[in-house]
C-alpha positions in Angstrom: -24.3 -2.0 2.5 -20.7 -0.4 2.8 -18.4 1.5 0.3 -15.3 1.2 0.8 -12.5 3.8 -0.8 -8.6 3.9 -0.9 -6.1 6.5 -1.3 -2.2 7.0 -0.3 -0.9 5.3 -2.9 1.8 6.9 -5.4 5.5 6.6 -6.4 7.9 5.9 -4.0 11.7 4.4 -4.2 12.6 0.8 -2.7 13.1 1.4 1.3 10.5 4.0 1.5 7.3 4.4 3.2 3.6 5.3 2.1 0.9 5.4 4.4 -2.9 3.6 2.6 -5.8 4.8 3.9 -9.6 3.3 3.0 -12.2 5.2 4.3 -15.6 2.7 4.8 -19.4 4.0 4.8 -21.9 2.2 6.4 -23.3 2.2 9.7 -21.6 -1.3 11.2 -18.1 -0.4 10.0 -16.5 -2.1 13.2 -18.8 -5.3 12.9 -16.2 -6.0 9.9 -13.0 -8.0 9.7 -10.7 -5.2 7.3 -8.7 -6.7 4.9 -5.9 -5.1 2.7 -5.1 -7.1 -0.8 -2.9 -6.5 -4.0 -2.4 -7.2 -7.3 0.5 -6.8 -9.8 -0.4 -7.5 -14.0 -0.6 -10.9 -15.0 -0.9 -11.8 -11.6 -3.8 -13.0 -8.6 -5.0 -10.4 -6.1 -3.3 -11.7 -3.5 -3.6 -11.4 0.5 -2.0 -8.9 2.7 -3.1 -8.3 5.8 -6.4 -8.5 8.2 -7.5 -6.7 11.2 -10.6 -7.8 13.5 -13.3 -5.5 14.1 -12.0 -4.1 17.3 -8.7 -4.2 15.7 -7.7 -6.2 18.5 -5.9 -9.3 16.0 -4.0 -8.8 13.2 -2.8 -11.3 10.4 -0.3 -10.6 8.2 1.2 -12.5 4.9 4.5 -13.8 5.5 5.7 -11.6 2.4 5.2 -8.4 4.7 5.4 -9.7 7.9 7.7 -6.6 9.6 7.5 -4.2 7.2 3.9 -3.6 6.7 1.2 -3.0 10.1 -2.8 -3.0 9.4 -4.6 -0.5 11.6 -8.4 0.7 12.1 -9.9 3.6 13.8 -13.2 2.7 13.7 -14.5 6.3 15.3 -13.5 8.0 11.8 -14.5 4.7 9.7 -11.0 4.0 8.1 -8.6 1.5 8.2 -4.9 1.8 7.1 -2.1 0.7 5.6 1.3 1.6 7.0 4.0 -0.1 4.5 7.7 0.6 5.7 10.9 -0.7 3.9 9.0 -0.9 0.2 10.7 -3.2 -2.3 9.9 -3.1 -6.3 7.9 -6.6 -6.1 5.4 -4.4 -3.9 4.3 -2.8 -6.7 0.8 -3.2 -7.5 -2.7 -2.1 -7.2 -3.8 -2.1 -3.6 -7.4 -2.9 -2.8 -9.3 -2.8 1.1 -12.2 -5.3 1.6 -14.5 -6.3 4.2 -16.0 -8.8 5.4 -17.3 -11.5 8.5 -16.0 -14.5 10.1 -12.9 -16.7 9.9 -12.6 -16.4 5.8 -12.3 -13.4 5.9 -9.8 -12.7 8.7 -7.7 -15.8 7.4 -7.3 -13.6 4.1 -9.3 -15.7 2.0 -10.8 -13.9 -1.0 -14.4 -15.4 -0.4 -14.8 -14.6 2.8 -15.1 -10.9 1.7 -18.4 -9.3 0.7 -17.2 -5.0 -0.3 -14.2 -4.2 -2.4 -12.7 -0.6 -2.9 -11.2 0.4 -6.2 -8.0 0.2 -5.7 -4.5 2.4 -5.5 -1.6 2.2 -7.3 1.6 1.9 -5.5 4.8 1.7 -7.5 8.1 1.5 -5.4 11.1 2.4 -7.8 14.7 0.3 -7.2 
């Protein structure tokens, strides 16, 4: 059983910075590959990043390859979200998700058993 909730997100113009946090309950936090996924309207959540349980590999769409770095700290339960150079078509609802084996770190949907809610983020051009 783990609950997973985000925060962080907000307005903020094209080339900023916002910082996602998703803090996880649950008693085998680090026993789960982290995931980070979005989703604009009229459009598929789609994948953004992964981070292993030790936080030891990341894997990163090539849409934010460079500009957006996954990170855990699995002493407070939390993973984050640290998006640099923002751009309008980042704009969506961000959600964090976890889950176990190589689904799940490969970003695939499936492969992840707890969803937060989500957090708006809405970059401004």
């Amino acid at each position: 059983q783990v609950q997973l909730v985000e925060s962080g997100g907000g307005l903020v113009q094209a080339g900023g910075s916002l910082r996602l946090s998703c803090a996880a309950s649950g008693r085998t936090f680090s026993g789960y590959i982290m995931g980070w996924f979005r989703q604009a309207p009229g459009k598929e959540r789609e994948f953004v990043a992964t981070i292993s349980g030790s936080g030891g590999n990341t894997y990163y769409a090539d849409s934010v390859k460079g500009r957006f770095t996954i990170s855990r700290d699995n002493a407070n339960n939390t993973v984050y979200l640290q998006m640099n150079s923002l751009k309008p078509e980042d704009t969506a609802v961000y959600y964090c998700a976890g889950g176990r084996g190589f689904s799940a770190y490969t970003g695939r949907r499936n492969g992840f058993d707890y969803w937060g809610q989500g957090t708006q983020v809405t970059v401004s051009s």
